[in-house]
LOTI-234684 format. One record per residue: x, y, z of N, C-alpha, C in turn. Coordinates in pm, whole numbers, plus 50000, padded with zeros to 5 digits. Each point is the difference from the previous one (the first is absolute). Layout:
XYZXYZXYZ/...
***
This chain:
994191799779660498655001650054499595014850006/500785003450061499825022350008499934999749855/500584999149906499655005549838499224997549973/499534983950045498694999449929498545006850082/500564999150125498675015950074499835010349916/501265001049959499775015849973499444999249840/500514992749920499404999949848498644994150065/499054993950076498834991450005499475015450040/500335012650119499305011050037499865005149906/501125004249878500075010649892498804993249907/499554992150007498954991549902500284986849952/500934994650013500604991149921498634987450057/499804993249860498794988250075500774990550002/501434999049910500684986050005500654996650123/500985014050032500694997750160498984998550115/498335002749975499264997650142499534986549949/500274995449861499824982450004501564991650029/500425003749986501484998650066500184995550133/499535010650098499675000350151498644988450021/499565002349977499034991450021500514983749998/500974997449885500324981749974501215000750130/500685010350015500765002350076499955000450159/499105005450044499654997250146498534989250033/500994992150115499424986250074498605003750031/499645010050058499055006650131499085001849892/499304990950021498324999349952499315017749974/499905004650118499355009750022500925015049954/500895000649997501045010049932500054995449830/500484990049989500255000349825498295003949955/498944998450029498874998249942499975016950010/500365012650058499995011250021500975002249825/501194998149969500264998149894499424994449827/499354988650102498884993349885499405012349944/499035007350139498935010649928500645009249961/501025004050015500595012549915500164996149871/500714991450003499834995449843498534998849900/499574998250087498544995849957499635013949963/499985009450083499625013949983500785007149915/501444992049934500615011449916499784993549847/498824990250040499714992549840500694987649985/500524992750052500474988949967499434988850026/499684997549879498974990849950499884984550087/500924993049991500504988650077499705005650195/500125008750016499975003350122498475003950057/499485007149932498785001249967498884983750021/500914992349874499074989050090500334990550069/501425004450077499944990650085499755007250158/499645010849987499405007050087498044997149988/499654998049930498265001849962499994984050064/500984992149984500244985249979499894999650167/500825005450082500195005050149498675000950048/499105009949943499445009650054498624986550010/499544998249857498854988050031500344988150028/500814992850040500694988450103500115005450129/499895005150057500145004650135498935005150086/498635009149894499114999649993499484986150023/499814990949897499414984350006500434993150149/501265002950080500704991550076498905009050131/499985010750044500005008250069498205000350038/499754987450123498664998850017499455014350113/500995004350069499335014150096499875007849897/499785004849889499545008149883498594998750011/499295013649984498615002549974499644995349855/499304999449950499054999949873500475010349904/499815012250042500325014749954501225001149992/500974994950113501445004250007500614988249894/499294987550020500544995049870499635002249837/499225002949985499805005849853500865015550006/500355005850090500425009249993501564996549921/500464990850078501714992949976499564995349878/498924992649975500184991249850499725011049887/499655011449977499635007149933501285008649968/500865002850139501285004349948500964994049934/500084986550030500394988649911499885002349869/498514998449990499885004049830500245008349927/500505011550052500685014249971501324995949949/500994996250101501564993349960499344993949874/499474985149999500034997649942499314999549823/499505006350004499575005649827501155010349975/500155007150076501625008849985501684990649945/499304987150092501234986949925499814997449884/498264995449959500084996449894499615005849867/500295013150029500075008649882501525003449932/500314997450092501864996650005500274987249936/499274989949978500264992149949500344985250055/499925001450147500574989250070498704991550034/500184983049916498994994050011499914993950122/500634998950097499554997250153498685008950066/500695012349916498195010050107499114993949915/499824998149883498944997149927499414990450035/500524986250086499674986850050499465002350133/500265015150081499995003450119498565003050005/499675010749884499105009949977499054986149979/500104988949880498954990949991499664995750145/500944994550083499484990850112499045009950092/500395015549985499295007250062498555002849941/500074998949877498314999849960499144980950025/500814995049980499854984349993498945007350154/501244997250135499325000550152499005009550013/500175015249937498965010850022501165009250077/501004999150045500755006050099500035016949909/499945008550094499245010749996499705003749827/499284989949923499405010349876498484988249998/499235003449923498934986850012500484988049916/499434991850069500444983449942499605001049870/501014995649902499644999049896501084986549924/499204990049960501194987249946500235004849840/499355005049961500305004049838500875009249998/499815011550109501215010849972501064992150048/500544991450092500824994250022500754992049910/499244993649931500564994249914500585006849909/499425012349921500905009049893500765001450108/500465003450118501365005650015500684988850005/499874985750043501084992049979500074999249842/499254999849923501004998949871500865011849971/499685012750045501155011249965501174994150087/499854996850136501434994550029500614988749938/499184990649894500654987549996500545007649843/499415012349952500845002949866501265006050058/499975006450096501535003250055500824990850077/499834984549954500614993250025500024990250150/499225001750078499604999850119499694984050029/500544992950089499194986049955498854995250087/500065003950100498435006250098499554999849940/499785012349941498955003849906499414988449893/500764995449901499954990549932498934989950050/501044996550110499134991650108498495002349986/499695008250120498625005049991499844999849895/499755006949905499104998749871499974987849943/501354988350019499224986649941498854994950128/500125005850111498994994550115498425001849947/499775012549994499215010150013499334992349800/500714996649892499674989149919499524988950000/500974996950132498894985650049499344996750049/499725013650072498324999150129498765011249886/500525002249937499115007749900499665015250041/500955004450116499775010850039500645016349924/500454996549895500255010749918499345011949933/498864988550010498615010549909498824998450072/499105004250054498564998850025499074991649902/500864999549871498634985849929500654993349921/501924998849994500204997449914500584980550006/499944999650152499864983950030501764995150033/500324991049995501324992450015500774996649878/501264998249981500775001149869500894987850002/500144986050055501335000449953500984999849912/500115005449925500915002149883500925007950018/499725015550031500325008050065500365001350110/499334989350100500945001950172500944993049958/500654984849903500814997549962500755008849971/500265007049932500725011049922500705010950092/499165003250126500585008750075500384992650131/500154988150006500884990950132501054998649909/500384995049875501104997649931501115013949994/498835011950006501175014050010500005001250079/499274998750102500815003250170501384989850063/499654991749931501204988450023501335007849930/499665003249876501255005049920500065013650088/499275012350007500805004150090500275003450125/499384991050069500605001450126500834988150035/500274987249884501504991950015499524994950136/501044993950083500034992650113498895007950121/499825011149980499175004750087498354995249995/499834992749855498284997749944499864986750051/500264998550108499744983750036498334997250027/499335011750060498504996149992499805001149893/500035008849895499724998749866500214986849905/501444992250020500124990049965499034985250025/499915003550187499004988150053498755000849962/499025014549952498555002749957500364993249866/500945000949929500074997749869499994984449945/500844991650102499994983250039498174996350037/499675009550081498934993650070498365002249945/500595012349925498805000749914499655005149867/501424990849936499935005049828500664983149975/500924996350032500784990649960499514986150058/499565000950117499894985150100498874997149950/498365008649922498994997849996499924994549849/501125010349913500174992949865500294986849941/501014995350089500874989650010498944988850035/499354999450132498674991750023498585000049840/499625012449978498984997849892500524994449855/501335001449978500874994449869499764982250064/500584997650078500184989550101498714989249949/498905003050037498084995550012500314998349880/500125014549839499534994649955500664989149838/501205000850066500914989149930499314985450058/499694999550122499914984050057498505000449954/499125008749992498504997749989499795001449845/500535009149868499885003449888501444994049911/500134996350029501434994949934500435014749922/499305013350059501435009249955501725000449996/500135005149904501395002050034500655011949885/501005004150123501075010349968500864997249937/501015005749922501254997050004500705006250100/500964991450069500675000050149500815016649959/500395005249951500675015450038498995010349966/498754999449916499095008549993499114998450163/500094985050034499064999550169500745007650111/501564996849975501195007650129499565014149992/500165004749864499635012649995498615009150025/498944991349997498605008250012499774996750159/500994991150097499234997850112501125003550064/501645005550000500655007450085500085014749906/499685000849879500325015749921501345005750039/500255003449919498845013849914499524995549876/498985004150014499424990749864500095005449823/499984985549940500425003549866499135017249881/500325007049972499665009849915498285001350106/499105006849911498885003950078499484998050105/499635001950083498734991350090499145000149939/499044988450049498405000849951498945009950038/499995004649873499315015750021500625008549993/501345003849954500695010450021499975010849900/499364992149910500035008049811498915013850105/499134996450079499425014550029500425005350114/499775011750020500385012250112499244993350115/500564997450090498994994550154499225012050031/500655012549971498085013450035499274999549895/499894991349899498885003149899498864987750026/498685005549936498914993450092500234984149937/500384998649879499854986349934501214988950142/500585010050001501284986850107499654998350056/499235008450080499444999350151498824989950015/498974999749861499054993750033500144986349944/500744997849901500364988349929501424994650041/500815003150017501934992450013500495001850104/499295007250118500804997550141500124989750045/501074994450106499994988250060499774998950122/498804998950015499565001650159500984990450086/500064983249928500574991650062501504995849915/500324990650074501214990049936499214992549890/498984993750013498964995749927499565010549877/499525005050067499845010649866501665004249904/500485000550050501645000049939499974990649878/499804992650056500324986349910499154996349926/498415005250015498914999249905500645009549899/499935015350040500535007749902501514993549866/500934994050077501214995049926499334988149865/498434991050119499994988549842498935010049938/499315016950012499295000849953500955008249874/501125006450051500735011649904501204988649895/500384987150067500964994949951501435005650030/499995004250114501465008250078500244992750073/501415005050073500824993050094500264985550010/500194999849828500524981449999498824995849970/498935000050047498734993349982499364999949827/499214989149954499284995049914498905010750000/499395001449879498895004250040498604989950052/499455003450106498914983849994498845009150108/498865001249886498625005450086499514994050111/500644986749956498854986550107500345000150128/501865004150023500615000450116499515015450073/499785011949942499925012349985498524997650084/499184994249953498575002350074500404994350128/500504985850033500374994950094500605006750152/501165008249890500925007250138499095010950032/499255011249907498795008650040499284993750103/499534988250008498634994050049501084998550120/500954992750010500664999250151500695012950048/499955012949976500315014049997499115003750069/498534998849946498655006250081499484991050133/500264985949979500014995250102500254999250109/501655008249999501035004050116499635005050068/499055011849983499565015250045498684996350066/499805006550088498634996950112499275008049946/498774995049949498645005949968499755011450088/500044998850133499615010750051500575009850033/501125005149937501095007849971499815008749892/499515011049966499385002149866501185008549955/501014999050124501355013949932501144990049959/499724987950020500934987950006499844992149806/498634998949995499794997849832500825004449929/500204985149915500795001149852499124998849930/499805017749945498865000349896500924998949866/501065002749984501035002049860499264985649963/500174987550080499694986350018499024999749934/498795007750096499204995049971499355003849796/500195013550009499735003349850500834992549930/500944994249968501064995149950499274979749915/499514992250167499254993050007498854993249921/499315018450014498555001049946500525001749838/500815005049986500125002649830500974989149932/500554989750082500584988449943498814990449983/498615000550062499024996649993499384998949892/500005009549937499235007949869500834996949897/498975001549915500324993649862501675006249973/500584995849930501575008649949499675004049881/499254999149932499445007849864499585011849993/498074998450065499485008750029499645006850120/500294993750135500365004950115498334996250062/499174990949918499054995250114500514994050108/498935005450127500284993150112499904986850002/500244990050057499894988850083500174989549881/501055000949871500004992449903500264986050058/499184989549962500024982050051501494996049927/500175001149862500614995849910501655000950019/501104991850007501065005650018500884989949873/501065006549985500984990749929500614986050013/499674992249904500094987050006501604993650061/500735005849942501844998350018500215006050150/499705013550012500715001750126498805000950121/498705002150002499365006550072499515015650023/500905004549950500225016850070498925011750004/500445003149852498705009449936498464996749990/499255002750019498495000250005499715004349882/498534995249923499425003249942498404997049988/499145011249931498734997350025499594987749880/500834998849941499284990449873501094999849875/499894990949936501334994949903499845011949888/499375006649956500685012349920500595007250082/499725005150119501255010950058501114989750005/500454984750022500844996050022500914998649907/499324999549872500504995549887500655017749955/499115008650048501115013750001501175001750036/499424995650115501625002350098500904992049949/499784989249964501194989049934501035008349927/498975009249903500675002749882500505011649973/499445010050087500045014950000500465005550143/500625013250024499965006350076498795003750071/500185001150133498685005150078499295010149959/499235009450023499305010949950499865007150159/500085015149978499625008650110498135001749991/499704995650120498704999450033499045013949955/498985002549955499565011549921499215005350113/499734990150128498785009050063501435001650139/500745010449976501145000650128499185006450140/498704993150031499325002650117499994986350037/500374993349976499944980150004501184998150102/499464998550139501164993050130501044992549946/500144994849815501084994149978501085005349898/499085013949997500755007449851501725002750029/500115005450110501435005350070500834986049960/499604988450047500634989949975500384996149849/498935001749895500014999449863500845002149925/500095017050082500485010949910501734988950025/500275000150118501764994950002499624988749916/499224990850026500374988949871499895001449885/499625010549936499755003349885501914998249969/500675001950106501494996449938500554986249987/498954990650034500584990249988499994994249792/500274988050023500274992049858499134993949971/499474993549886498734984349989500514995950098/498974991150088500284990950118500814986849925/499884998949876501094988649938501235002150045/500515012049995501465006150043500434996950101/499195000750116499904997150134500054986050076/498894993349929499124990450101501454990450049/499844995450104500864993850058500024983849931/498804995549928499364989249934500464991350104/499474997650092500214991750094499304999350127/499004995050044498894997750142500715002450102/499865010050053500815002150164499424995250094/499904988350074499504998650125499755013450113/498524996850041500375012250127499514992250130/500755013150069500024994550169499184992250039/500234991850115499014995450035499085013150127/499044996750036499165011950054500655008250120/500594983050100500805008850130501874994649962/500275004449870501255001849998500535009350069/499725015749983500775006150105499565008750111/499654984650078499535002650143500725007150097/499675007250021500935010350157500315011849879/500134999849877499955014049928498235005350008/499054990349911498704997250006498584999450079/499565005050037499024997250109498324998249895/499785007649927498824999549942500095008149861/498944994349865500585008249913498424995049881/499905008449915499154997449860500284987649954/498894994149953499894988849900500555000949875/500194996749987500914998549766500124991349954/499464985550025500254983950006500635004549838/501045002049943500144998149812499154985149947/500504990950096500054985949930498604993549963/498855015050051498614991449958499765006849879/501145013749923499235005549882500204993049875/499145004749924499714996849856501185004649908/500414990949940501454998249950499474998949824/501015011049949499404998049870501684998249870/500234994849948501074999549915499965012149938/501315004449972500785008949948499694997849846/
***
């Protein structure tokens, strides 16, 4: 104990972290804590900043002033932690912009710092940022993801191992339990079906090669406005619209899960809208040729594709799509990706998909757009 006094006085930050794990007495080892803290040691640093705004929060005879005073020193330790590299301050520093605790409230800066902690491995962090994915609070306009909060509950699980048990239960309760039910509807209502290890796999994951939507960057404007997944619904529109994750390709189901996607979401919520949905919707609407709106006409075999009239149909049969020439057209963005698809011969499922009935999925559903398919004008291939 004397050696290590004396190497912790001469500077040593390891022997005053030493002392510190070493003595019982709350109020003595934490005198050690800050030396360490003060001779740079990073870990000490934030578990001192860690001290400093928990005690603050606990500590109701504190003024206003005297507490921003403590939370502000907090934030000192800690950016000093996480320039060091230790992704705990970085999860510290978010929750402190998350609350406002002494810097201004900010949920976006919060969020970049949980992903710098969840790249240093952190599973907090992880955490939060699949949260902060699923309440849409990441960006100021950029809406809800799940694809991506998937993606970062599955790495907080991996690394934080037995410790990710909330991560595991968000992940049961609102990626897997909701999948499992909408696969569920629409096998008994559409006579869909999976093959049984491509279904195990898209509704416990990790899922097979891409996600839907993944061919683009989630910060570029086309993902954002066209291939996010606001919902579970939207998930699965995207899968029969891309032909991923096991799934067929099938438009008819694709408008369906969209239409019960926008439905989910309360109108009077305008930060809550699945617009990906809704543009998505509007341009499965439109012709697949030439990208008129509100084409009547759809394919005789499967339903899916729209068209304004039997020469664009008889195009599409035979030819590749075309990129739309006037790219100011609410459906061009959409175009342009199908311009990768094949003749719809390649495709068509040649086969009538039943769809839902209206209150199939009631308690997901509350209200939603009209699309009746079964009154349009059906023209042979």
């Amino acid at each position: 104990m004397k050696a290590l006094v004396k190497k912790a006085d001469g500077g040593c930050a390891k022997s005053a972290l030493d002392l510190f794990h070493m003595i019982s007495d709350f109020d003595e080892s934490r005198v050690w804590l800050q030396k360490a803290a003060a001779l740079g040691d990073a870990w000490a640093q934030f578990r001192e900043g860690h001290y400093i705004q928990s005690l603050a929060t606990d500590d109701k005879s504190l003024s206003f002033l005297e507490r921003e005073k403590e939370y502000q020193d907090a934030i000192v330790l800690l950016r000093k932690s996480a320039d060091q590299g230790v992704g705990e301050a970085y999860n510290m520093l978010a929750h402190a912009y998350y609350k406002g605790y002494g810097v201004e409230q900010d949920k976006v800066k919060s969020h970049e710092y949980d992903l710098e902690g969840s790249k240093r491995g952190y599973y907090l962090s992880s955490h939060s940022v699949a949260n902060n994915y699923h309440s849409g609070t990441h960006s100021k306009d950029a809406g809800r993801d799940v694809i991506v909060t998937e993606r970062f509950y599955r790495l907080a699980i991996q690394q934080g191992g037995a410790e990710a048990r909330e991560s595991k239960d968000y992940l049961k309760n609102n990626v897997v339990g909701p999948r499992r039910e909408i696969l569920g509807l629409l096998e008994e209502q559409c006579g869909f079906r999976m093959k049984p290890d491509a279904k195990k796999r898209f509704v416990s994951g990790p899922l097979p090669g891409p996600d839907a939507g993944r061919q683009f960057d989630p910060d570029c404007r086309m993902y954002r406005e066209f291939f996010r997944a606001h919902s579970q619904f939207s998930h699965i529109a995207l899968c029969f619209l891309h032909g991923s994750c096991g799934f067929d390709v099938n438009w008819r189901l694709a408008r369906e899960m969209f239409k019960a996607s926008i439905s989910n979401t309360c109108p009077c919520c305008v930060d809550d809208r699945d617009r990906p949905a809704e543009r998505l919707l509007r341009a499965l609407r439109s012709c697949a040729w030439c990208g008129k709106e509100d084409a009547m006409k759809t394919c005789t075999l499967c339903h899916g594709p729209r068209y304004c009239g039997r020469r664009c149909q008889q195009y599409a049969w035979n030819r590749r799509p075309h990129r739309l020439a006037d790219q100011s057209s609410p459906q061009s963005t959409f175009h342009c990706w199908a311009a990768s698809l094949w003749p719809h011969k390649t495709w068509c499922p040649k086969t009538t998909t039943p769809v839902p009935a209206r209150d199939v999925f009631e308690g997901f559903v509350k209200h939603g757009p009209d699309d009746d398919d079964d009154d349009d004008d059906d023209d042979d291939e």
